[in-house]
Jmol script that loads the backbone (N, CA, C; Angstrom):
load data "model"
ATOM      1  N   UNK A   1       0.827  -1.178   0.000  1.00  0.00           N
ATOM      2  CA  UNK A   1       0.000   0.000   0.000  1.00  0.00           C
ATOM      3  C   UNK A   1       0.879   1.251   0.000  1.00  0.00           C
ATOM      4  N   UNK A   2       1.137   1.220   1.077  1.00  0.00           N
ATOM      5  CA  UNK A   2       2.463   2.510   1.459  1.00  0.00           C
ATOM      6  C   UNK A   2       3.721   2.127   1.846  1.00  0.00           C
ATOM      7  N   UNK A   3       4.727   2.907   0.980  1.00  0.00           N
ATOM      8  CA  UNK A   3       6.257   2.725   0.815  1.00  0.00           C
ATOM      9  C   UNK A   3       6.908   3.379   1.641  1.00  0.00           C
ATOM     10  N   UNK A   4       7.315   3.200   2.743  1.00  0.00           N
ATOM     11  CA  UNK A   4       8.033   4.121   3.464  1.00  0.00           C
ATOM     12  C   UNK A   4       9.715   4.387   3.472  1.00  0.00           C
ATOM     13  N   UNK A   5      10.069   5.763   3.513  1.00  0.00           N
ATOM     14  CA  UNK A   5      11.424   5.675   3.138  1.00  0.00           C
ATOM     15  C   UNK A   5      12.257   6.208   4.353  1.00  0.00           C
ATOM     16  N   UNK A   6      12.966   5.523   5.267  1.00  0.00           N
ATOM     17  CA  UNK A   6      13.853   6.534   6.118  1.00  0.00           C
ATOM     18  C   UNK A   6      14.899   7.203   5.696  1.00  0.00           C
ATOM     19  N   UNK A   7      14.709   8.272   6.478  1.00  0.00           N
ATOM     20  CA  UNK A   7      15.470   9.758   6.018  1.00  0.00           C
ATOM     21  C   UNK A   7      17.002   9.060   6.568  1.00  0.00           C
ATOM     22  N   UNK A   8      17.669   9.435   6.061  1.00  0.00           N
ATOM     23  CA  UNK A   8      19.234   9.295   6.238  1.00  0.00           C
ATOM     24  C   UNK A   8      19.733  10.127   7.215  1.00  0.00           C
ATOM     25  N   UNK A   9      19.967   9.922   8.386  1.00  0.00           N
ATOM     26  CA  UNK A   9      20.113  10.930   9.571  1.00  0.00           C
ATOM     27  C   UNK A   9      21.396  10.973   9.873  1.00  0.00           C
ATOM     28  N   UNK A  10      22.552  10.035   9.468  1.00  0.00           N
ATOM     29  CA  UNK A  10      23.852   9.759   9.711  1.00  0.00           C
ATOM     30  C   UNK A  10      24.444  10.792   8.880  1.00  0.00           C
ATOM     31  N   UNK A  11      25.398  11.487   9.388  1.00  0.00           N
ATOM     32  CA  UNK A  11      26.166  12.622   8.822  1.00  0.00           C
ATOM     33  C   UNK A  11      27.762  11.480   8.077  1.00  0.00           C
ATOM     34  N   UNK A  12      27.752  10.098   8.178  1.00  0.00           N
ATOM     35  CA  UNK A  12      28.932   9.689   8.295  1.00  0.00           C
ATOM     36  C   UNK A  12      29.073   9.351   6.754  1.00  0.00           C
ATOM     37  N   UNK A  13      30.308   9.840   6.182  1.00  0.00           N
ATOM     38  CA  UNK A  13      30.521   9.489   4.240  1.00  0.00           C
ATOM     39  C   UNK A  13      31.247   8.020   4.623  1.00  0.00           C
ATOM     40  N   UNK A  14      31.045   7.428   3.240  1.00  0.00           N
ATOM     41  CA  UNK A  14      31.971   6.360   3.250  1.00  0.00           C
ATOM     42  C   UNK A  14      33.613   6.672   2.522  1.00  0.00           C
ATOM     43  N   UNK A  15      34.343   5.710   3.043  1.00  0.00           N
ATOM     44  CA  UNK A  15      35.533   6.039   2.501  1.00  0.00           C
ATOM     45  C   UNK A  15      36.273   5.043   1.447  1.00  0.00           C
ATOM     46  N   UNK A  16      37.028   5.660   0.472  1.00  0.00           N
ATOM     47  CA  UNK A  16      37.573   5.091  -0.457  1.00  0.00           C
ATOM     48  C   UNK A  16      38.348   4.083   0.076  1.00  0.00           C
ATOM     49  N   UNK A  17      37.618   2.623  -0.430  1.00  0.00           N
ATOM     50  CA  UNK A  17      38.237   1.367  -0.758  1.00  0.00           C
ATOM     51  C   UNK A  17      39.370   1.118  -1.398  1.00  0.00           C
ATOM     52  N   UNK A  18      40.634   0.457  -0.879  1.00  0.00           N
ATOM     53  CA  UNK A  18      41.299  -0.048  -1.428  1.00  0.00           C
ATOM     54  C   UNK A  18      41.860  -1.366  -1.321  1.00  0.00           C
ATOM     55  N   UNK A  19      42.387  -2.304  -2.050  1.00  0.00           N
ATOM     56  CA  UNK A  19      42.468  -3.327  -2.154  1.00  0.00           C
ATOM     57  C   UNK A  19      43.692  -3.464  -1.316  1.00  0.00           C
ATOM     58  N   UNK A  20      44.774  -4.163  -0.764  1.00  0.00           N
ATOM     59  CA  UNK A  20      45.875  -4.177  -0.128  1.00  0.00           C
ATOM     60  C   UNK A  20      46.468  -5.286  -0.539  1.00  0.00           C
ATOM     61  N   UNK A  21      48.018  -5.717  -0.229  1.00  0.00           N
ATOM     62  CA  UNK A  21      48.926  -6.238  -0.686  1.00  0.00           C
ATOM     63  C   UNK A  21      48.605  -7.534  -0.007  1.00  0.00           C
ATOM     64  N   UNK A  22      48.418  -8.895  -0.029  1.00  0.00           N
ATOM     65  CA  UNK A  22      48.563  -9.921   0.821  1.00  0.00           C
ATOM     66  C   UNK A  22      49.991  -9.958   1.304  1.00  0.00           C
ATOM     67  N   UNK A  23      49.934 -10.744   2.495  1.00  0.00           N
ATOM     68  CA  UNK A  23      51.494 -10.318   3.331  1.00  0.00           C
ATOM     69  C   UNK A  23      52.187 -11.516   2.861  1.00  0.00           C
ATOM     70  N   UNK A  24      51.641 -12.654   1.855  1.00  0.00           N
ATOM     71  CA  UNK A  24      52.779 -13.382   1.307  1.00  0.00           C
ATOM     72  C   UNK A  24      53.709 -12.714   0.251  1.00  0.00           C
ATOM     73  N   UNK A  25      52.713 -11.888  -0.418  1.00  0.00           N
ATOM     74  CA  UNK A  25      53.350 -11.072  -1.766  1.00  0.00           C
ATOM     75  C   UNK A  25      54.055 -10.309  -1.283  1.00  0.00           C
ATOM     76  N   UNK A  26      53.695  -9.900  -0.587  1.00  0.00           N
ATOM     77  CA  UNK A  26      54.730  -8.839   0.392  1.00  0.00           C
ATOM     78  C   UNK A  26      56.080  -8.831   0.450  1.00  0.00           C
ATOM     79  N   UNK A  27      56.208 -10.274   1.132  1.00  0.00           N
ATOM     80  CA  UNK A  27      57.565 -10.693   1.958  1.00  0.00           C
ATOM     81  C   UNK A  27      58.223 -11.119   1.172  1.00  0.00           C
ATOM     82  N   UNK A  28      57.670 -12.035  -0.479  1.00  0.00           N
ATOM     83  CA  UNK A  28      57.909 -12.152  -1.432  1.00  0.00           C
ATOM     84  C   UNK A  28      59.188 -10.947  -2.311  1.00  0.00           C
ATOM     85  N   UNK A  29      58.049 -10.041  -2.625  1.00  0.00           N
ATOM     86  CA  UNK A  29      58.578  -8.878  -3.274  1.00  0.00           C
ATOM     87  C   UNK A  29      59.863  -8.504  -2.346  1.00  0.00           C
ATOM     88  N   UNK A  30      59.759  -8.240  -1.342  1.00  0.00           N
ATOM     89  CA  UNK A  30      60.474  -7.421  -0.543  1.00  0.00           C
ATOM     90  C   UNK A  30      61.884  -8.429  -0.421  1.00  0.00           C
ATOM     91  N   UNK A  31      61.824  -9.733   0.075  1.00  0.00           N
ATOM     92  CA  UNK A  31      62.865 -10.461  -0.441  1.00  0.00           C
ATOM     93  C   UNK A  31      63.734 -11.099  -1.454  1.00  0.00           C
ATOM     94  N   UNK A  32      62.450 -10.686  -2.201  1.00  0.00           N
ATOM     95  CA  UNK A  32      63.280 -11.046  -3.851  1.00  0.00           C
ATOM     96  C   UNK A  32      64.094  -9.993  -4.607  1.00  0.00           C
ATOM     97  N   UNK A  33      63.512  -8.990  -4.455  1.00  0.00           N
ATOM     98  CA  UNK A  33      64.021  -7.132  -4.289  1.00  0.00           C
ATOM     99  C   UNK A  33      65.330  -6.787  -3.702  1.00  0.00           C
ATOM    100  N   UNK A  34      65.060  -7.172  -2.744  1.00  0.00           N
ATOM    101  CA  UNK A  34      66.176  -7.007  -1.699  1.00  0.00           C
ATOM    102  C   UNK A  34      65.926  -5.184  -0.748  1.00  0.00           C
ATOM    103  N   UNK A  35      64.581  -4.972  -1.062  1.00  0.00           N
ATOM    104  CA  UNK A  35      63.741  -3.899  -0.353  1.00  0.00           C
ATOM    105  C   UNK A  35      64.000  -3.612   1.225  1.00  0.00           C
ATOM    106  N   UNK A  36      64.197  -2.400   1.551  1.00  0.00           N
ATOM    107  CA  UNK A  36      64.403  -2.251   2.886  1.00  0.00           C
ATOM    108  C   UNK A  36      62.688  -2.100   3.112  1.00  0.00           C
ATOM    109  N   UNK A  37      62.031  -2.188   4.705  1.00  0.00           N
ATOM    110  CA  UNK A  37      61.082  -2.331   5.015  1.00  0.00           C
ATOM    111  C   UNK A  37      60.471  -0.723   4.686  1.00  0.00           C
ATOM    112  N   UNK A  38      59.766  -0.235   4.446  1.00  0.00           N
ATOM    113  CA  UNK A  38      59.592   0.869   4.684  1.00  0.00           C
ATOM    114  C   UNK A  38      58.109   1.324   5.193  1.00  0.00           C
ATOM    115  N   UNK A  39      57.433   0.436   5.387  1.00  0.00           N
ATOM    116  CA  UNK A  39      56.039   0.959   6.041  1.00  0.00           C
ATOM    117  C   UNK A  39      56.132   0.382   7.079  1.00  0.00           C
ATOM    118  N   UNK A  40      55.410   0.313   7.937  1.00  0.00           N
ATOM    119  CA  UNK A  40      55.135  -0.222   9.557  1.00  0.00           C
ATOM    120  C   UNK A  40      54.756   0.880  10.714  1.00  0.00           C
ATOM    121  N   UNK A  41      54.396   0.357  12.092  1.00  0.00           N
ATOM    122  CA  UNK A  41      54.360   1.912  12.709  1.00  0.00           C
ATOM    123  C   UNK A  41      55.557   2.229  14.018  1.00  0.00           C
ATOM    124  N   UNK A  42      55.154   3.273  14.283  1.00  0.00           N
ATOM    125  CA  UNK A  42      56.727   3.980  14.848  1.00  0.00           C
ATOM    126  C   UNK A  42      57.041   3.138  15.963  1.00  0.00           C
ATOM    127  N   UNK A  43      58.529   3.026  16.554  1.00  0.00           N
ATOM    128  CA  UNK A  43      58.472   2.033  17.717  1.00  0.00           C
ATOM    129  C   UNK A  43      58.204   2.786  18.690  1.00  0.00           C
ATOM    130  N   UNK A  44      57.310   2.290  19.715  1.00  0.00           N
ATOM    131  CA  UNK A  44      57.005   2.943  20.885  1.00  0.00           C
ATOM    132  C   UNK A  44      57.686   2.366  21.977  1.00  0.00           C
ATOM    133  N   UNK A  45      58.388   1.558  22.108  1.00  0.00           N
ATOM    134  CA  UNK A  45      58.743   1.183  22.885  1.00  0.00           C
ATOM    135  C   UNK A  45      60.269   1.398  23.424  1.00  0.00           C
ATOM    136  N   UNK A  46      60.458   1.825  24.849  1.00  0.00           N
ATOM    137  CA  UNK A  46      61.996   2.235  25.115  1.00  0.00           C
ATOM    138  C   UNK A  46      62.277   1.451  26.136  1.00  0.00           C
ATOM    139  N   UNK A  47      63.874   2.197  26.400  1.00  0.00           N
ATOM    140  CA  UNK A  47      64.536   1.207  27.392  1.00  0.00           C
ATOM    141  C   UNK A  47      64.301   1.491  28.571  1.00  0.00           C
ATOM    142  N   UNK A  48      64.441   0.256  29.465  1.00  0.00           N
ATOM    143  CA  UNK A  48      63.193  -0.130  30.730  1.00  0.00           C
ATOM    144  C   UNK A  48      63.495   0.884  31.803  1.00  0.00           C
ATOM    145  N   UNK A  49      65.111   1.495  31.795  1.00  0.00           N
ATOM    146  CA  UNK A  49      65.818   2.455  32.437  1.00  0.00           C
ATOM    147  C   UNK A  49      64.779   3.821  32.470  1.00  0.00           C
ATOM    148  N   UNK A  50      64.577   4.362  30.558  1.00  0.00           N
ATOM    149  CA  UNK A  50      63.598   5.374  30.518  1.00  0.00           C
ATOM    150  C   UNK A  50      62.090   5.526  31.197  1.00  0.00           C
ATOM    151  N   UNK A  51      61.793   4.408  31.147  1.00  0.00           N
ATOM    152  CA  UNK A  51      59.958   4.318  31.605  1.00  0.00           C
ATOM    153  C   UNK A  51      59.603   4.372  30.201  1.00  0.00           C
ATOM    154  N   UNK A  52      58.271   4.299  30.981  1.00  0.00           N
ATOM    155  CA  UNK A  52      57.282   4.229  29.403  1.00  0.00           C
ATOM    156  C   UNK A  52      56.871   6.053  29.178  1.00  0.00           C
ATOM    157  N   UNK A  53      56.741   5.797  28.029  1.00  0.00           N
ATOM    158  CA  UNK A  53      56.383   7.474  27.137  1.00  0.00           C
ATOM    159  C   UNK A  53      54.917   7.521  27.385  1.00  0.00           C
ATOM    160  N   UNK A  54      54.729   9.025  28.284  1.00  0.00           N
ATOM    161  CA  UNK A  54      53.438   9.219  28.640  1.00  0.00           C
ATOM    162  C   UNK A  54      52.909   9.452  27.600  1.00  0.00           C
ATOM    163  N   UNK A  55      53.057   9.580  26.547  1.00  0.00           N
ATOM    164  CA  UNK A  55      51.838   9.625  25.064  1.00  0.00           C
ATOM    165  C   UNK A  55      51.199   8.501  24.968  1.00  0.00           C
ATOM    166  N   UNK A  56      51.664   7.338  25.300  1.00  0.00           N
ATOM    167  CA  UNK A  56      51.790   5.830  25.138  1.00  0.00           C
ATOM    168  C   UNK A  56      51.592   4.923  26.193  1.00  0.00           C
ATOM    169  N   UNK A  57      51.295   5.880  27.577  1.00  0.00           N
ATOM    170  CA  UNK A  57      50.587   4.936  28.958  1.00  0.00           C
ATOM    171  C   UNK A  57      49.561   5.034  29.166  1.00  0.00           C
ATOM    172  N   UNK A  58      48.845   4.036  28.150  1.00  0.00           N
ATOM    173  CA  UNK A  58      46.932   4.335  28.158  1.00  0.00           C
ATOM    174  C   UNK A  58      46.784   4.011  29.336  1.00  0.00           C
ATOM    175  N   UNK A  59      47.407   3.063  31.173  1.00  0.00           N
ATOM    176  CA  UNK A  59      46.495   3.130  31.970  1.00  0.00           C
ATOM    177  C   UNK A  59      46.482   4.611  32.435  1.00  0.00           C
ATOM    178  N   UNK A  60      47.503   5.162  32.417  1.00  0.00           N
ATOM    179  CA  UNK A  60      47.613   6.596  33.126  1.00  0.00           C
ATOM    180  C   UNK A  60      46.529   7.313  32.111  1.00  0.00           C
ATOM    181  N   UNK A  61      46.079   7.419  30.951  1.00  0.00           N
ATOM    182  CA  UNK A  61      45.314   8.433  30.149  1.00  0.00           C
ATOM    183  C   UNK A  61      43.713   7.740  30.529  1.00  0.00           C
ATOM    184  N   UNK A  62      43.597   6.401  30.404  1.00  0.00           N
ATOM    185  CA  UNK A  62      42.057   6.500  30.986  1.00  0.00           C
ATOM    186  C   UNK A  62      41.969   6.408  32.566  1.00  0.00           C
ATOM    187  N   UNK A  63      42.727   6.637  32.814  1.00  0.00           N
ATOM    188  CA  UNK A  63      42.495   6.588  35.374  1.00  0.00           C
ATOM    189  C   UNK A  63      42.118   8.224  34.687  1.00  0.00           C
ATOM    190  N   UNK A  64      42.848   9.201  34.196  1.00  0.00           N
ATOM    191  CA  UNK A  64      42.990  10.236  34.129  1.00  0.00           C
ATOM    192  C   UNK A  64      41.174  10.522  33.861  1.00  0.00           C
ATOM    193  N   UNK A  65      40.745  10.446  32.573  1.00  0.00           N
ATOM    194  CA  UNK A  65      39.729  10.370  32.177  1.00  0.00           C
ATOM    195  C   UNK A  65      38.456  10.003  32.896  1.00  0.00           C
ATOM    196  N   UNK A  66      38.983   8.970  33.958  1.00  0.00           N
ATOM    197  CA  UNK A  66      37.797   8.226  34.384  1.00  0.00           C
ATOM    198  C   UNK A  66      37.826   9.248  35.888  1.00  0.00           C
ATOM    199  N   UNK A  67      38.731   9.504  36.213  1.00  0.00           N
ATOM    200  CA  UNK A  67      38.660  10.538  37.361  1.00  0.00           C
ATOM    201  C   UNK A  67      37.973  12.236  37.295  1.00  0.00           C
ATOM    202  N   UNK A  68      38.249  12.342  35.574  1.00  0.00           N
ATOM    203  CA  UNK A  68      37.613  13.445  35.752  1.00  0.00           C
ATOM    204  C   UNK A  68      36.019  13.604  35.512  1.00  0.00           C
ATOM    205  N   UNK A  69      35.960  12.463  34.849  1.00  0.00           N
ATOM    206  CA  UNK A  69      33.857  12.176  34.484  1.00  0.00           C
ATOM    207  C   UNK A  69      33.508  12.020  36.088  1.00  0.00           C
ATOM    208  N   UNK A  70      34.515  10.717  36.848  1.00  0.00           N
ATOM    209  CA  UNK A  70      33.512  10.771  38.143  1.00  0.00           C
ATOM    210  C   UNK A  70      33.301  11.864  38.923  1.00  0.00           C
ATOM    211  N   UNK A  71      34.764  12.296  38.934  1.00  0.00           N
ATOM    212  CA  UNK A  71      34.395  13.940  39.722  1.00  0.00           C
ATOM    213  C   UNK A  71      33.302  14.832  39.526  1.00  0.00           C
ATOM    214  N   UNK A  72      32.972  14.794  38.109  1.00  0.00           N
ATOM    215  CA  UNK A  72      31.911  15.413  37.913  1.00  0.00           C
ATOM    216  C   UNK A  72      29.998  14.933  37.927  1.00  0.00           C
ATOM    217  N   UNK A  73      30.765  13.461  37.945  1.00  0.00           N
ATOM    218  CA  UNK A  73      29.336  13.310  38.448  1.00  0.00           C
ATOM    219  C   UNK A  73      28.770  13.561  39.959  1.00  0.00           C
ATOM    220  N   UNK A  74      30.324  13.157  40.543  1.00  0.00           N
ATOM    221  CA  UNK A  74      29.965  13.956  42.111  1.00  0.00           C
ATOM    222  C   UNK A  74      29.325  15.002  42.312  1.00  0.00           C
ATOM    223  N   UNK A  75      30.416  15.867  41.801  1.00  0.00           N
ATOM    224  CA  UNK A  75      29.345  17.167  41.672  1.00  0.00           C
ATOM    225  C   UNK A  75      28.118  17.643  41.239  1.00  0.00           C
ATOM    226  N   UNK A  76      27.480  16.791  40.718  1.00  0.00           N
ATOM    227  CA  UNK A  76      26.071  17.183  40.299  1.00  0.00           C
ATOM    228  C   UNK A  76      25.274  16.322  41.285  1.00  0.00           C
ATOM    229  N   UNK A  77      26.130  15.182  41.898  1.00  0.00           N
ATOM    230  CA  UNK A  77      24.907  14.584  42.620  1.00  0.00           C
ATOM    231  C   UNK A  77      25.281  15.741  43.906  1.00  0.00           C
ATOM    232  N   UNK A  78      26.443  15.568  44.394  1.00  0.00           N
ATOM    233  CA  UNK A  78      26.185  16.954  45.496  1.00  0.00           C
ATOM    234  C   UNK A  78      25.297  18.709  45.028  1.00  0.00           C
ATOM    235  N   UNK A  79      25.334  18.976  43.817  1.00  0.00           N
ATOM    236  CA  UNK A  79      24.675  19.558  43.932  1.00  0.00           C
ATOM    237  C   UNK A  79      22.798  20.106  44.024  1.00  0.00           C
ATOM    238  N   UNK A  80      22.459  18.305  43.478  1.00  0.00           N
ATOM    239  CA  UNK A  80      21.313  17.985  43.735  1.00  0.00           C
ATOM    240  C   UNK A  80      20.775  17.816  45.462  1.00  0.00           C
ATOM    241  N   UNK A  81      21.821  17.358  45.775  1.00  0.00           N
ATOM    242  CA  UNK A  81      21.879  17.355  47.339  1.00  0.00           C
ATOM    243  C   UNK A  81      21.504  18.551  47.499  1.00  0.00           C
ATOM    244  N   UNK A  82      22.557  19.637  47.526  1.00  0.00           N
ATOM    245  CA  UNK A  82      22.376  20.731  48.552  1.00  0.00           C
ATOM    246  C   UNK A  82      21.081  21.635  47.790  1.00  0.00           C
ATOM    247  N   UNK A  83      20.914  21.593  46.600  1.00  0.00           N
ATOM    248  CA  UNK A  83      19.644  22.129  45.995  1.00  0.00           C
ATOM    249  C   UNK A  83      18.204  21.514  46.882  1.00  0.00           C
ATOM    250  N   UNK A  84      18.316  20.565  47.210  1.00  0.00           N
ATOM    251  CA  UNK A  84      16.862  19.965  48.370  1.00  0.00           C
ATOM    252  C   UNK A  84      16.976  20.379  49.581  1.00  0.00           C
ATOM    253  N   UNK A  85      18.061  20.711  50.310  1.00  0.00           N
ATOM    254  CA  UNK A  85      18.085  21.035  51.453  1.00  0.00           C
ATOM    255  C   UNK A  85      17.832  22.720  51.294  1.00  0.00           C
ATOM    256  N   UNK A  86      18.147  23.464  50.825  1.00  0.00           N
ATOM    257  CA  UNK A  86      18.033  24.967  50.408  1.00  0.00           C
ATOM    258  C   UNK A  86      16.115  25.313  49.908  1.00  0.00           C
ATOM    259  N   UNK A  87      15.872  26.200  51.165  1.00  0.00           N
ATOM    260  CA  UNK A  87      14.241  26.774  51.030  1.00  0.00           C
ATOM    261  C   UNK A  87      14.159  28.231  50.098  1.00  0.00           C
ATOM    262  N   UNK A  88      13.510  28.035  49.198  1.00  0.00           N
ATOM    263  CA  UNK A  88      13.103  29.343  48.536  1.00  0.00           C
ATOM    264  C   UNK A  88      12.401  30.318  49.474  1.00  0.00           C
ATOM    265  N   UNK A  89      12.582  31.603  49.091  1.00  0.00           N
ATOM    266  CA  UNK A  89      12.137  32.657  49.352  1.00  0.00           C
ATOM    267  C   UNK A  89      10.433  32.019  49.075  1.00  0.00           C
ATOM    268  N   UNK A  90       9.959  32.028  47.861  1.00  0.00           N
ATOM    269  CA  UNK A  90       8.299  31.828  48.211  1.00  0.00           C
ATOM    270  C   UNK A  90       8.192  30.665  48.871  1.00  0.00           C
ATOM    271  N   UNK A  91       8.912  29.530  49.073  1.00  0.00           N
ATOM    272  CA  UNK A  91       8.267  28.707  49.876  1.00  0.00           C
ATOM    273  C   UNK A  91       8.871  28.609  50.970  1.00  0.00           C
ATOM    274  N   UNK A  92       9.047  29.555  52.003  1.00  0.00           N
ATOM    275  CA  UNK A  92       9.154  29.951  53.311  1.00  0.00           C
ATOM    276  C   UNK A  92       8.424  30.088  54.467  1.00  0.00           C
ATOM    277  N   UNK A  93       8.378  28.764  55.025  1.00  0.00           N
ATOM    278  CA  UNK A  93       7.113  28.636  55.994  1.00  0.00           C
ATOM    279  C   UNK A  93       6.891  30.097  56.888  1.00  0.00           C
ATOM    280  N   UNK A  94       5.443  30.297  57.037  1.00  0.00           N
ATOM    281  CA  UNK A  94       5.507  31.608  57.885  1.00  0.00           C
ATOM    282  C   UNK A  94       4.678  30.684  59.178  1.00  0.00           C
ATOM    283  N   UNK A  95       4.780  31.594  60.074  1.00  0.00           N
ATOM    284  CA  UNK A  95       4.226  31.189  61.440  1.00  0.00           C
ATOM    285  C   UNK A  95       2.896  32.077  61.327  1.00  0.00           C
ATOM    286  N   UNK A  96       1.653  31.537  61.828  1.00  0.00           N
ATOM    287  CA  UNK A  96       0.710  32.011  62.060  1.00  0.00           C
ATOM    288  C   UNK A  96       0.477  31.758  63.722  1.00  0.00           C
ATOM    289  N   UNK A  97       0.189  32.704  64.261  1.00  0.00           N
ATOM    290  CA  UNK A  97      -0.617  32.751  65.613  1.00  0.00           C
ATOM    291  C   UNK A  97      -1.928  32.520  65.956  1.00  0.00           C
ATOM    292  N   UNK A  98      -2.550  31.591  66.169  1.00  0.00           N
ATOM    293  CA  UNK A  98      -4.117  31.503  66.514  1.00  0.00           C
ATOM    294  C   UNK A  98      -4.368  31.695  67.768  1.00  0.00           C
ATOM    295  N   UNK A  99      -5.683  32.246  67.679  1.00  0.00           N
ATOM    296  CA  UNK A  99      -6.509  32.944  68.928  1.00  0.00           C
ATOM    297  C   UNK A  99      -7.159  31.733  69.000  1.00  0.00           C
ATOM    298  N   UNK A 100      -6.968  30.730  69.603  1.00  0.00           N
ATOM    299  CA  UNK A 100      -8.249  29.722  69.690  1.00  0.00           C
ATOM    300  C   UNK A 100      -9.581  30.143  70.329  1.00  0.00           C
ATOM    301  N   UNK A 101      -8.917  30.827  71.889  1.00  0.00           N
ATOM    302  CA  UNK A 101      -9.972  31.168  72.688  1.00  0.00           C
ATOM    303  C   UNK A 101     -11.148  32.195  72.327  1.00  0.00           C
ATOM    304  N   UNK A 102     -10.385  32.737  71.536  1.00  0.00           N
ATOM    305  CA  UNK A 102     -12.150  33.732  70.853  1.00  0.00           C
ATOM    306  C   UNK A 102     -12.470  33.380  69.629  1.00  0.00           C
ATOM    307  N   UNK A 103     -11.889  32.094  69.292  1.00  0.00           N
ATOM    308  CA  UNK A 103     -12.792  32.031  68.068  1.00  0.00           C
ATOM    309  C   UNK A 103     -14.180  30.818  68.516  1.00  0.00           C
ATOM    310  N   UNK A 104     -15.246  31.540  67.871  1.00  0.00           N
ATOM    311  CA  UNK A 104     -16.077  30.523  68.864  1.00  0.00           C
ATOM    312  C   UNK A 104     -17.011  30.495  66.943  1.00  0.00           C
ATOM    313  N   UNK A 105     -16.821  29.159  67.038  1.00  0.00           N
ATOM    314  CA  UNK A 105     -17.254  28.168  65.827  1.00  0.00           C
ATOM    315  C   UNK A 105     -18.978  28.000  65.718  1.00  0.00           C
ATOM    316  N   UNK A 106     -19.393  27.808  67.241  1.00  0.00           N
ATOM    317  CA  UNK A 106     -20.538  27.802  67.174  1.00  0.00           C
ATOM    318  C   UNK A 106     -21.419  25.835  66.838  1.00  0.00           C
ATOM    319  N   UNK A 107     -19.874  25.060  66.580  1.00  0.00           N
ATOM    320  CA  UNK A 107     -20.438  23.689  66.510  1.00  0.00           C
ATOM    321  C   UNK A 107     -20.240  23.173  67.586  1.00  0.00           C
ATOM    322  N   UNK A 108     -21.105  22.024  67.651  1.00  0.00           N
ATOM    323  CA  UNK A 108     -20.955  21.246  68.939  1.00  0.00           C
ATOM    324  C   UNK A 108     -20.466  19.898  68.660  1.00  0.00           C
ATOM    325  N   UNK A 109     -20.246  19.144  69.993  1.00  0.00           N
ATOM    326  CA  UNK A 109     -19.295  18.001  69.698  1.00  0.00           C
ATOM    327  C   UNK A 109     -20.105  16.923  69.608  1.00  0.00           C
ATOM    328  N   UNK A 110     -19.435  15.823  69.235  1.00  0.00           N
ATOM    329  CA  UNK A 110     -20.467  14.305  68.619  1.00  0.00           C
ATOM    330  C   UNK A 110     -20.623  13.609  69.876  1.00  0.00           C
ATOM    331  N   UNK A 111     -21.212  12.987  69.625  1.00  0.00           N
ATOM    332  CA  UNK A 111     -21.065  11.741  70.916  1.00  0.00           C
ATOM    333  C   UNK A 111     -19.974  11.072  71.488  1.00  0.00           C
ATOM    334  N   UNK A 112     -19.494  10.584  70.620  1.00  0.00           N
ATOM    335  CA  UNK A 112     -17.987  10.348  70.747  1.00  0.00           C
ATOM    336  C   UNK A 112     -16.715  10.958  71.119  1.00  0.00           C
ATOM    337  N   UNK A 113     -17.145  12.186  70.635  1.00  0.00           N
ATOM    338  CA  UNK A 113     -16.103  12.597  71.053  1.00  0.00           C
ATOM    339  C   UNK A 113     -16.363  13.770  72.830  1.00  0.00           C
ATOM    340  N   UNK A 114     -17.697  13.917  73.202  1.00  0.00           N
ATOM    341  CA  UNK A 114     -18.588  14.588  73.827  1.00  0.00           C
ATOM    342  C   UNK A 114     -17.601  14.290  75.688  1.00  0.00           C
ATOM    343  N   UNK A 115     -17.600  15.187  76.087  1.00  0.00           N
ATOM    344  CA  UNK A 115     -16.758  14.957  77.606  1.00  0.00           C
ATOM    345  C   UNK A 115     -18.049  14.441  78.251  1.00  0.00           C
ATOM    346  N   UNK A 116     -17.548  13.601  79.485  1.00  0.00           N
ATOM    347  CA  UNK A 116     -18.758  13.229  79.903  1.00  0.00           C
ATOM    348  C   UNK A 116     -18.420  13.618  81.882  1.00  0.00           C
TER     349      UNK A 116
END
end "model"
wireframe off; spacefill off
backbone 0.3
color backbone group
């Protein structure tokens, strides 16, 4: 009856495909060549004397991360806290004084509840 079409809401493009080298042909070429290596990625790794390179100590970058989201969730739950305990100006209980003794109602009491 009816064709429905969803709207494309993803902002995300696709990206150009390319085919890649299998790593037998690779090692192939490169040894038959007599090719120095030339792609791969940078060494990150140093000597045990140096420590590790803080660009490169993901536990230290997510503790970091994860300390600063919780902190902040603290703070909003404390500030939900102290937002309930804190009375507005209009809703500021006032004290009223009653005159009981001259106010005379004019009803009388039930049986039940009647002094005897």
């Amino acid at each position: 009856m009816y064709k429905y079409r969803k709207a494309n809401k993803s902002s995300l493009n696709s990206v150009e495909c390319v085919e890649g080298e299998p790593i037998e042909w690779k090692i192939e070429r490169i040894v038959s060549n007599k090719e120095p290596i030339s792609d791969g990625a940078p060494e990150i790794f140093t000597e045990r004397k140096e420590g590790v390179k803080s660009a490169y100590n993901i536990r230290t970058d997510r503790w970091e991360i994860a300390t600063e989201a919780m902190s902040k969730v603290e703070g909003s739950i404390q500030a939900k806290r102290d937002a309930k305990g804190k009375i507005s100006k209009k809703d500021e209980a006032k004290v009223i004084k009653l005159n009981v003794d001259k106010v005379d109602s004019g009803a009388k009491p039930t049986e039940g509840t009647a002094e005897k």
